[in-house]
C-alpha positions as CSV (number, residue, x, y, z in Angstrom):
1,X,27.0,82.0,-3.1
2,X,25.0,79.4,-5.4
3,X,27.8,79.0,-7.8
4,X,26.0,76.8,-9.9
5,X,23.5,79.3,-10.5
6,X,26.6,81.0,-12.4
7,X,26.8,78.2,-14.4
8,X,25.6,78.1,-18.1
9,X,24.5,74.6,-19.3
10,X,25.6,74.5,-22.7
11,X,23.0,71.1,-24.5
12,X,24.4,69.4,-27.7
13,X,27.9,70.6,-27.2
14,X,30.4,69.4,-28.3
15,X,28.3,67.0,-29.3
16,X,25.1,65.7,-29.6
17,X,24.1,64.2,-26.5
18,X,26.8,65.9,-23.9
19,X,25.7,68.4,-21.3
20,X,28.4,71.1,-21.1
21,X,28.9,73.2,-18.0
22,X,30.2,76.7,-19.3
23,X,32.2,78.3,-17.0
24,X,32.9,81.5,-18.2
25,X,29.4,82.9,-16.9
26,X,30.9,82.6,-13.4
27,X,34.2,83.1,-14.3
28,X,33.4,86.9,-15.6
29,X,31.2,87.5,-12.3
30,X,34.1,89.2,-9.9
31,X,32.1,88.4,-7.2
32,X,31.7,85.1,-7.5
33,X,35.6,84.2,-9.1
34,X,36.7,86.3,-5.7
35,X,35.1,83.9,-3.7
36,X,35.6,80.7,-5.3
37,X,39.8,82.0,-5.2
38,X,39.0,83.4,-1.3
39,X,37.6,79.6,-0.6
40,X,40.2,77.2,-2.5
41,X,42.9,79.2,-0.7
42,X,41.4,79.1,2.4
43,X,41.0,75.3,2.2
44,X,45.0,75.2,1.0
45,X,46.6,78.1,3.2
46,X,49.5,76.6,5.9
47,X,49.4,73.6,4.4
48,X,52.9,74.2,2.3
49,X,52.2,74.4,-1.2
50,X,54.8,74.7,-3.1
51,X,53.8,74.5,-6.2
52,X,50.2,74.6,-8.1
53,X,49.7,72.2,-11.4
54,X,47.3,73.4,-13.9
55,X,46.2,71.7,-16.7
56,X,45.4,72.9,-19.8
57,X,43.4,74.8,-20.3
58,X,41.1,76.1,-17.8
59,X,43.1,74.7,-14.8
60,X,45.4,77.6,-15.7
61,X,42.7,79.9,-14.8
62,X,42.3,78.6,-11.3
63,X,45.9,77.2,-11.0
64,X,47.4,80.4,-11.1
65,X,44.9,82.5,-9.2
66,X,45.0,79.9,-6.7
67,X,49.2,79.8,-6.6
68,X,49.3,83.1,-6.4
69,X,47.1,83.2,-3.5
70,X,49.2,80.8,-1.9
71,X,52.7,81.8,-2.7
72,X,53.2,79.2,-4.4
73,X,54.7,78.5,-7.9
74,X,52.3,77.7,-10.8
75,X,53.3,74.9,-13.5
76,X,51.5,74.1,-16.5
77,X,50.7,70.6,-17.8
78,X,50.2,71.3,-21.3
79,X,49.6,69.5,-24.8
80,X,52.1,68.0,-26.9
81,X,54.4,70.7,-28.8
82,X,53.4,73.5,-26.4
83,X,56.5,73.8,-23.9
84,X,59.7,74.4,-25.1
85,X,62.4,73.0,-23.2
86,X,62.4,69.1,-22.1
87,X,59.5,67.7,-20.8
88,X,58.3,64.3,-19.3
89,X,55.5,63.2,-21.6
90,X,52.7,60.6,-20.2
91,X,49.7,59.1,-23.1
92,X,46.7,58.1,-21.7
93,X,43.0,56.7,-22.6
94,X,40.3,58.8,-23.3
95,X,36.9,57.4,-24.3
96,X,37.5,57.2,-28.0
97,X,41.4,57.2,-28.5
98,X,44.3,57.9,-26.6
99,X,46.0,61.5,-25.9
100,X,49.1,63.1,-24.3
101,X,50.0,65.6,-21.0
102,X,53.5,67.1,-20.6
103,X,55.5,68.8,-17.8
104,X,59.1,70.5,-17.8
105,X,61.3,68.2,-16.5
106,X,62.6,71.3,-14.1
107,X,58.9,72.3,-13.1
108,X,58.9,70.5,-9.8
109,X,61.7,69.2,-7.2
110,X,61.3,65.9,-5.7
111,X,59.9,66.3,-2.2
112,X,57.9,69.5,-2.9
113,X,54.2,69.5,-2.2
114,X,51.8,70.4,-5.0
115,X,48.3,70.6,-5.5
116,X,46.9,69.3,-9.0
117,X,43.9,72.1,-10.1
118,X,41.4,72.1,-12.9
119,X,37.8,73.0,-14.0
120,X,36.8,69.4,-14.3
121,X,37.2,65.9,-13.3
122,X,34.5,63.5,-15.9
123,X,36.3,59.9,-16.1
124,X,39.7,61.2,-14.5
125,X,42.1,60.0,-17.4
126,X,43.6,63.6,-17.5
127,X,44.2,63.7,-13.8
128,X,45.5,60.4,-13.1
129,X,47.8,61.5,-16.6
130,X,49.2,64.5,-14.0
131,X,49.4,62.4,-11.5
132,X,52.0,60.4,-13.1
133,X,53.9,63.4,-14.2
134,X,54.3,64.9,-10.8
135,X,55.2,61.6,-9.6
136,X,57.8,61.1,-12.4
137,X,59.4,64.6,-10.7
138,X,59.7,63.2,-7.1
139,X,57.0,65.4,-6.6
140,X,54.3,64.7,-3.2
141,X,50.8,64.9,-3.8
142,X,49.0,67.2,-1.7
143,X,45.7,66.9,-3.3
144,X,43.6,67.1,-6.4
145,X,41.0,70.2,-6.3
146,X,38.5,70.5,-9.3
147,X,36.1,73.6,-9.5
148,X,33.0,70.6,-11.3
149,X,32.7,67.0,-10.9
150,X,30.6,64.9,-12.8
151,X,30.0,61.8,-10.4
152,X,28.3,59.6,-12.6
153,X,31.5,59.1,-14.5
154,X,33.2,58.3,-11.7
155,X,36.9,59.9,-12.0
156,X,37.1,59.9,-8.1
157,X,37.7,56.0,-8.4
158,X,41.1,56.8,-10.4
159,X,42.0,58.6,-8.0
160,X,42.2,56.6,-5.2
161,X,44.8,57.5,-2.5
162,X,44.5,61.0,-3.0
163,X,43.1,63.4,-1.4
164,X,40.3,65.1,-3.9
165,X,38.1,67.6,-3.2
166,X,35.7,69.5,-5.9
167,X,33.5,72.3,-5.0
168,X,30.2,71.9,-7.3
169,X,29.1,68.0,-7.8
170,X,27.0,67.1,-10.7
171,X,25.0,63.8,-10.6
């Protein structure tokens, strides 16, 4: 299926000058969410999952689909003020500023295997920001799967080491 076919490219937003790739047009096509879910868990079955990271917000949507697929747990990395018992906090650099991820401090068990998910890896801050939650839990990095990557900002680089995979590349 040509997923980026599904894809609406959004000019101007949310600025002047950005390209956005919208994916709710795929998203709301069951045919195509069914197989992007039927590949991702394909690519992850037997390989002992035991939990799925999400982060906000749109890695929720494939997180969970995908953990559920799996049989695995799904965790949410959210924004500040969002979960409410205690949480591991990590700040990190974004082009213009600085923001913050956090995790429940219960949400994985050192040793467990878990696979970081989300819509988009652009520069990578965000993912190497999960990165060093799970890590701060003990927890073992199976991977890093992102539905879009944007190459030219080269995220991949921060995440060296792991294993990464996306499933649509953008120059």
């Amino acid at each position: 299926m040509n997923y980026k076919a599904l894809i609406r490219e959004v000019p101007d937003f949310p600025k002047p000058g950005i390209l956005f790739y919208d994916i709710t047009t795929l998203l709301k096509n069951p045919q195509a969410f069914r197989a992007i879910a039927d590949d991702l868990a394909a690519r992850y079955d037997g390989q002992g999952i035991a939990k799925v990271i999400g982060i906000e917000s749109r890695g929720f949507i494939l997180g969970g689909t995908l953990a559920a697929r799996l049989g695995a747990g799904f965790v949410p990395v959210r924004k500040p003020g969002k979960l409410p018992a205690d949480i591991y906090e990590v700040e990190y650099n974004l082009e213009y500023g600085s923001s913050v991820l956090a995790i429940h401090r219960d949400a994985v068990s050192a040793g467990e295997r878990v696979l970081i998910v989300d819509d988009l890896l652009a520069t990578g801050g965000t993912a190497a920001a999960t990165v060093d939650l799970v890590r701060q839990l003990g927890g073992e990095i199976a991977g890093l799967d992102f539905l879009i990557e944007l190459k030219g900002l080269k995220g991949r680089d921060r995440l060296t080491g792991y294993n990464v995979h996306s499933m649509l590349i953008y120059p």
